[in-house]
N, C-alpha and C positions, 0 to 999 in steps of 0.2 A: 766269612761275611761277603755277599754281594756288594760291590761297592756301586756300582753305578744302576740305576734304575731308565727313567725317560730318556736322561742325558746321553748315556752309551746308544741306547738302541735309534734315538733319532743323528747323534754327531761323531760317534767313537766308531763306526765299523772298523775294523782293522789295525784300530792302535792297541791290541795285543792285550785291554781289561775284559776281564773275566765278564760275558752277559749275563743278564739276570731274565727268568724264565718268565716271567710277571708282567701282566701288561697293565692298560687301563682298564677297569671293567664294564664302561661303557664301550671299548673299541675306538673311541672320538678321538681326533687327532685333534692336536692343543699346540698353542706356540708354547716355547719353553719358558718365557714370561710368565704365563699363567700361575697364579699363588696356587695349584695345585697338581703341579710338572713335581715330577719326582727326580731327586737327582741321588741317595744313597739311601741303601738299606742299612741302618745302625744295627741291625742283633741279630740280621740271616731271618728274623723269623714276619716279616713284612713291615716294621718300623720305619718307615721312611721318612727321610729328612726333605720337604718338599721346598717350593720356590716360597711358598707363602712362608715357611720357617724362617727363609734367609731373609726376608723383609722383616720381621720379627727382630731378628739380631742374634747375633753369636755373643758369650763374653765363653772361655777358656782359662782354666787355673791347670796348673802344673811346675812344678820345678824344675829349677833347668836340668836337663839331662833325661826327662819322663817322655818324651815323644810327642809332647802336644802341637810345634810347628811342625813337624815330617808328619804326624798324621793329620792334622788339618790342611796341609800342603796339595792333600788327594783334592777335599775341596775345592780349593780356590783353582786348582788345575781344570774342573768339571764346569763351574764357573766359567771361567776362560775359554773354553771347547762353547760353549750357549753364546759367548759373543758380548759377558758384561765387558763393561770401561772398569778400569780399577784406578785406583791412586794405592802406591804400598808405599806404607813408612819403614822406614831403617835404623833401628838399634845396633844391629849389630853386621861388619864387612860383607857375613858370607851369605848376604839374605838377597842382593843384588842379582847371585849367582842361581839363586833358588829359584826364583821368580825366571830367570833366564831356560832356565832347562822347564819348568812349566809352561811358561809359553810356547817356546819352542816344541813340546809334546801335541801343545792344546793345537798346533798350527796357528799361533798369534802371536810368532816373532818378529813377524814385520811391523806389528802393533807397539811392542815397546818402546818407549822413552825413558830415556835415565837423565835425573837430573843430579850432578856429582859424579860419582865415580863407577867408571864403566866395570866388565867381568873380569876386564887387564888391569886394574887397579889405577884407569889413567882417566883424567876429567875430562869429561865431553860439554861440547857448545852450549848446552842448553841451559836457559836462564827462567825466571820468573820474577817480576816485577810487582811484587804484591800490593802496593800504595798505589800504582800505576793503577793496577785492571781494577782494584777497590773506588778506585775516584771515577773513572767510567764502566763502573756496573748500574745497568738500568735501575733509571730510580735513588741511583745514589747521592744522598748529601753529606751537608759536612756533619752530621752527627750517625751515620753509617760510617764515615771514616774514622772518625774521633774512637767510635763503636770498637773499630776492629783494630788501630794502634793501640787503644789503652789495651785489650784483651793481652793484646802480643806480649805488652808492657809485664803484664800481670805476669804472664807464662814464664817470661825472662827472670822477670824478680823472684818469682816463688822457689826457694831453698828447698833441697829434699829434708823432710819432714817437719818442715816450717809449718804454724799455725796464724790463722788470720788476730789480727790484734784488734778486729771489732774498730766499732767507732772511730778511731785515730787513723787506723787504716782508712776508712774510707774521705776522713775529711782531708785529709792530702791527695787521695785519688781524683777528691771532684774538684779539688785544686787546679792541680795536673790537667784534668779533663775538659777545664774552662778554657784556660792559657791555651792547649792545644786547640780548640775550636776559633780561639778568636787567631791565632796562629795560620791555620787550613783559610778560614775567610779570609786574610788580611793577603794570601796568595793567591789565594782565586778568583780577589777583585783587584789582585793588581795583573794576571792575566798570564801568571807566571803557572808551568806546570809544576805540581805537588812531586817535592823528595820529602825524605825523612830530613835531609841535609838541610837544604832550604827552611823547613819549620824549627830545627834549632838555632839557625842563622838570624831569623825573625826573632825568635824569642831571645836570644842572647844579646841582639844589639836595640831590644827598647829600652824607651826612657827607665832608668832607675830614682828622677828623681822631678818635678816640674820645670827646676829651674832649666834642669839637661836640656830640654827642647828649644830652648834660646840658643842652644852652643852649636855654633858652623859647623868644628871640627867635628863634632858631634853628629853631626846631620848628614856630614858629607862620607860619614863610614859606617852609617846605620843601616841596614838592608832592609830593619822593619821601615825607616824614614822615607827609604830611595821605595820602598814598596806601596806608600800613602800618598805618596807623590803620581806613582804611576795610576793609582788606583781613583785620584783627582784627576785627571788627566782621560779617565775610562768617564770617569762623571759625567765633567765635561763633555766629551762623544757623544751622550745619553746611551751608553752600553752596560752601565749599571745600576741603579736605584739609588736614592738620595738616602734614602731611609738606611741601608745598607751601608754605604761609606759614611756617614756620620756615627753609625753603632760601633765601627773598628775604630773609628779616629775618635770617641769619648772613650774607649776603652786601653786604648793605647795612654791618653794624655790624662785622664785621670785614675783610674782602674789601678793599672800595671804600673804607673810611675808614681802610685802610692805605696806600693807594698811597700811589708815589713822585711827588712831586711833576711827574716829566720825561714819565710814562707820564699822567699826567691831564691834562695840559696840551696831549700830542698828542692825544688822544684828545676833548677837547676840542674842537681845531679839525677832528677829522677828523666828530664830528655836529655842530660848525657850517656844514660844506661841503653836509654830507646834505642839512641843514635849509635852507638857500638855495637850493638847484635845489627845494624844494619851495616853498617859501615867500619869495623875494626879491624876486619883483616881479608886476604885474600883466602880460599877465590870465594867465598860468601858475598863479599863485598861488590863484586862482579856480577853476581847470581841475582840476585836482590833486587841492584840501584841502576840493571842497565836496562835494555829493551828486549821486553818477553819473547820467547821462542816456542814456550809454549804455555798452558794455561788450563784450568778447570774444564774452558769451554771446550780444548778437543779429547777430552774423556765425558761429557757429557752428552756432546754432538757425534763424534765420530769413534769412540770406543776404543780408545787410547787407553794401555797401561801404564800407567806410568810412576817410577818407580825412584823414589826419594832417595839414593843412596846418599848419606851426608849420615856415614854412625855414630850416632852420639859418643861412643867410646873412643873415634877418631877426631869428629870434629865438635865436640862437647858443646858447652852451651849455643853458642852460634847454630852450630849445626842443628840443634834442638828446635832454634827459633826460627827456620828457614825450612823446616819441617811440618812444623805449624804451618807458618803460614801459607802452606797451598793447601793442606789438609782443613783450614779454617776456611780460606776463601772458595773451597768444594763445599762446605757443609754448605755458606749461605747462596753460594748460586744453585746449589739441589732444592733447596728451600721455596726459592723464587723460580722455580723449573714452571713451565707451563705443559701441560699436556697435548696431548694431539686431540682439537672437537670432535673429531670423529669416533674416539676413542680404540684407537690403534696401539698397538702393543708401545711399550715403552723400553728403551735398554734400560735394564737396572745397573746400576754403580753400585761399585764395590767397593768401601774404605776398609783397608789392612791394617792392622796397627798389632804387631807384635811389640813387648816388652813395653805394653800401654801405659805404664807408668811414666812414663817422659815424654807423653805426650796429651795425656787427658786432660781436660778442663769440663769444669763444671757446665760450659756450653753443651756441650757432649751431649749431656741425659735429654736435653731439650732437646736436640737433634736428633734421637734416637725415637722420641715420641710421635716427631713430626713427620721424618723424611718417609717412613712407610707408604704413604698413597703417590708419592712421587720414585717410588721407585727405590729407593737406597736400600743397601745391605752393608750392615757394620758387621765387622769380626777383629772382636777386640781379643786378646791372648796378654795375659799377666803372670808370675808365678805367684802372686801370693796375694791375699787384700792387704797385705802390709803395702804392697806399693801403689795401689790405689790411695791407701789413707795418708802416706806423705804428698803424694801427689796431689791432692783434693783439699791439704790441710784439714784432714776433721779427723776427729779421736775413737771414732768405733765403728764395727764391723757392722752396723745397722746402718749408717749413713751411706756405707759405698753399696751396701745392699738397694738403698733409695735410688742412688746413682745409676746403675747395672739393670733396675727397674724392668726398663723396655731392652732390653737385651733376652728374649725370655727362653730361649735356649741356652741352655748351660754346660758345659763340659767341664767333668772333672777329672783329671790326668792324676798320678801319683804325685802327691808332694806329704812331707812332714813336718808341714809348719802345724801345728795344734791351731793354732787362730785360724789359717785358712780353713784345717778339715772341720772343725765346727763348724764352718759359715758353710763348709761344703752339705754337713750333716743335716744343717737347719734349712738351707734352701730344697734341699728334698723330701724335710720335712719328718714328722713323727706322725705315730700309728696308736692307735688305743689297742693292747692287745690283753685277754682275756686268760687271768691268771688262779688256778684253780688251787687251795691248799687244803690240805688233809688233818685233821688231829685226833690224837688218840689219848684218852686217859684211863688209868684204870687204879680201883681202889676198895682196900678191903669192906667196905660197907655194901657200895651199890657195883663192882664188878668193873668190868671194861666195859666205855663208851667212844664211840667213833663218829668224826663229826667232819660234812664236807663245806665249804664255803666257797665262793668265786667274786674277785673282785677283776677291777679294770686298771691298766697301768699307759702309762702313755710314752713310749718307747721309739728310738731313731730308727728309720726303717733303715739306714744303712748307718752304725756306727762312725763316729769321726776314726778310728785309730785304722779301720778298712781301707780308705784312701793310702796311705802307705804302702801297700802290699802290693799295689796296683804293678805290673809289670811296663818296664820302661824301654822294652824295643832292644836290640841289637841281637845278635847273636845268639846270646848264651841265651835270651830268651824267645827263641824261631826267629826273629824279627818281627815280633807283635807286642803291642802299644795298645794297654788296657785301659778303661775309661768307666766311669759313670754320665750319665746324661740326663735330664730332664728337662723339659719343657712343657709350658706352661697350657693347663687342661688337655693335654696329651693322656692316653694310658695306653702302656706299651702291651705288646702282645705277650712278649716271653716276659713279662713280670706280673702282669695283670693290676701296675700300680704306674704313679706318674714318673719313674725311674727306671734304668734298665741299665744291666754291665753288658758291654762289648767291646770289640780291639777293629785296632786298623792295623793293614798290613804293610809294613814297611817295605817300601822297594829301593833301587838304587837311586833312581828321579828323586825321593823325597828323603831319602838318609841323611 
């Protein structure tokens, strides 16, 4: 298979990939931006995966050990050689290492940031402040932040293969999600900068009861008290609004110092959970709550990769939630990206997310709808829809199909999970094929009679039990990593249908 198309012949001379003979058929030279740059031939036989596919979206199924990240690894390498920003997430130690030796091919070493743990296995300087650059994103108030703690909130709490518990669920969340607003305002008119520490500090020492507010002692160890004070004192100044410090001091002294003991209590341990994925241990803790070093904005601006090390299998939940949140606070500043008036090419970004199970949320799909005219490219890689559907909390393979939506290239690697290869066999879809039978009877009155008939059957164009067989790279098999694909009103050439089998070739870079 050709693997490189526009990409090799206008960025690759000399890095040792094979060219491909094929040009444009107009002749017209094109930025690599262009939703119609070519960067791989999937089948050898002119299928190519172009810029406008990777705006589209990747999702990848395969099992561990089928070749799906060494052969998508050629990608994101091809990628990286055009000059996108990427942000990579990390599941798993050796992905750090990955991204290192692609860069380094693509000639965009000097591009990378690592946030967590370097290729020596030793933590580097680098921080992100995610409450920090959320409360100074243009445009931001306090229900964009409120917006983007409770999400985190969500991600933290959700158990693998927990389900949503409906209504109850949510009337504790907009619980949660009041308390936290009037929390963020009660700091931001007392002039104080926004931690996660600071907003359980607030909530922890209001009033618990009317009479509390009379008590010295009381008042003189309250931060939410010492903050109403400060926030009187802004009044005063005229550097706040009347309207506004009267909303927090009726909500404080009647609101909050009425609850019921059952709603404070949970609510209680639900910003004690906040506060520990931000604050329970090193070096997350550092990463997190100190002063950014770097941020969304230099992979959007200046085409930064940058590269999440914190593995879940190392640094487990924590790590999970500090993964998110640059990954979340990219989605929404891509969102809010402004274009060039002139309309000048734009770098596209690139979000990585292997072992997408630990890190999807149902933000996702919206994201995936949207960020296309701005430029983004998702490539999500899962082994199975089992871990979308613990991940997602929902019970069938039709939901994470809804989910997956706008992701509308598909790759399907070897796996044998029966659930996955059905969802594999259904997203490629069935054929009406034309099925002909013969009968023959014969008998002593009227002799032998032969009789033809043809009906119609509605048949998997590629059987679930085929994914299986797929070859999964190393050695014994050349070093080729077999695949299904499809995308969406595509028809390929070597199948003449919206499906086609080919292999990537495994080298040492991506093994």
């Amino acid at each position: 298979m050709s693997l490189f198309g526009d990409a090799w012949k206008k960025f690759g001379q000399g890095r040792g990939a094979q060219p491909t003979p094929q040009a444009l058929s107009t002749g017209e030279e094109m930025s690599p931006y262009d939703p119609r740059f070519r960067l791989m031939d999937l089948t050898g036989a002119g299928d190519w995966l172009t810029m406008n596919d990777m705006f589209t979206g990747i999702a990848a199924f395969g099992a561990a050990g089928s070749g799906k990240t060494s052969s998508l690894a050629t990608l994101a390498m091809v990628l990286m050689e055009i000059q996108c920003g990427f942000v990579w997430l990390c599941a798993k130690p050796d992905e750090v290492q990955l991204v290192h030796r692609l860069a380094a091919a693509a000639g965009r070493a000097a591009d990378v940031e690592i946030i967590g743990l370097d290729i020596n296995g030793e933590l580097t300087p680098h921080r992100f402040n995610p409450l920090d650059y959320e409360a100074n994103a243009p445009g931001a108030g306090t229900g964009a932040v409120v917006e983007y703690l409770s999400d985190c909130h969500k991600v933290l709490s959700m158990k693998e293969g927990e389900r949503s518990k409906g209504g109850e669920d949510r009337f504790w969340q907009e619980q949660f999600e009041r308390l936290l607003r009037y929390c963020i305002d009660t700091a931001k008119l007392a002039g104080r900068p926004l931690s996660v520490d600071l907003l359980q500090k607030i909530q922890l020492s209001g009033p618990t009861s009317p009479a509390q507010l009379a008590e010295d002692a009381w008042a003189s160890q309250s931060t939410c008290w010492k903050c109403l004070i400060e926030a009187e004192a802004r009044l005063d100044q005229g550097e706040i609004a009347e309207a506004d410090f009267e909303r927090i001091l009726n909500f404080w002294q009647k609101d909050y110092a009425g609850l019921a003991m059952k709603t404070r209590s949970i609510i209680d341990v639900t910003f004690a959970s906040l506060v520990d994925s931000f604050y329970a241990e090193e070096p997350l803790r550092s990463i997190l709550t100190t002063t950014s070093t770097i941020t969304p904005d230099d992979v959007i601006n200046d085409g930064k990769i940058v590269v999440l090390s914190l593995p879940t299998n190392i640094f487990h939940g924590p790590g999970r939630m500090a993964q998110f949140t640059f990954k979340y606070s990219l989605q929404r500043a891509m969102l809010r990206r402004i274009k060039p008036a002139d309309g000048a090419p734009v770098r596209p970004i690139v979000l990585w997310v292997d072992e997408a199970h630990a890190f999807a949320h149902r933000f996702d799909s919206q994201y995936f709808a949207e960020v296309r005219s701005n430029r983004g490219i998702n490539v999500f890689l899962e082994q199975g829809v089992g871990g979308y559907m613990d991940a997602l909390g929902v019970e069938h393979k039709e939901q994470v199909d809804r989910f997956l939506q706008n992701l509308a290239t598909k790759f399907f690697f070897q796996n044998t999970s029966p659930l996955t290869n059905e969802f594999a066999a259904d997203v490629i879809g069935k054929r009406l094929i034309k099925k002909g039978t013969v009968s023959w009877n014969q008998s002593h009155h009227s002799g032998a009679t032969a009789g033809e008939s043809e009906t119609e059957e509605e048949r998997y164009q590629v059987f679930p039990g085929e994914f299986s067989q797929l070859r999964r790279g190393g050695v014994e098999n050349n070093l080729e990593v077999e695949f299904y694909v499809t995308k969406a009103g595509a028809v390929f050439r070597n199948t003449g249908a919206n499906w086609a089998r080919g292999h990537f070739q495994q080298t040492e870079l991506t093994r």
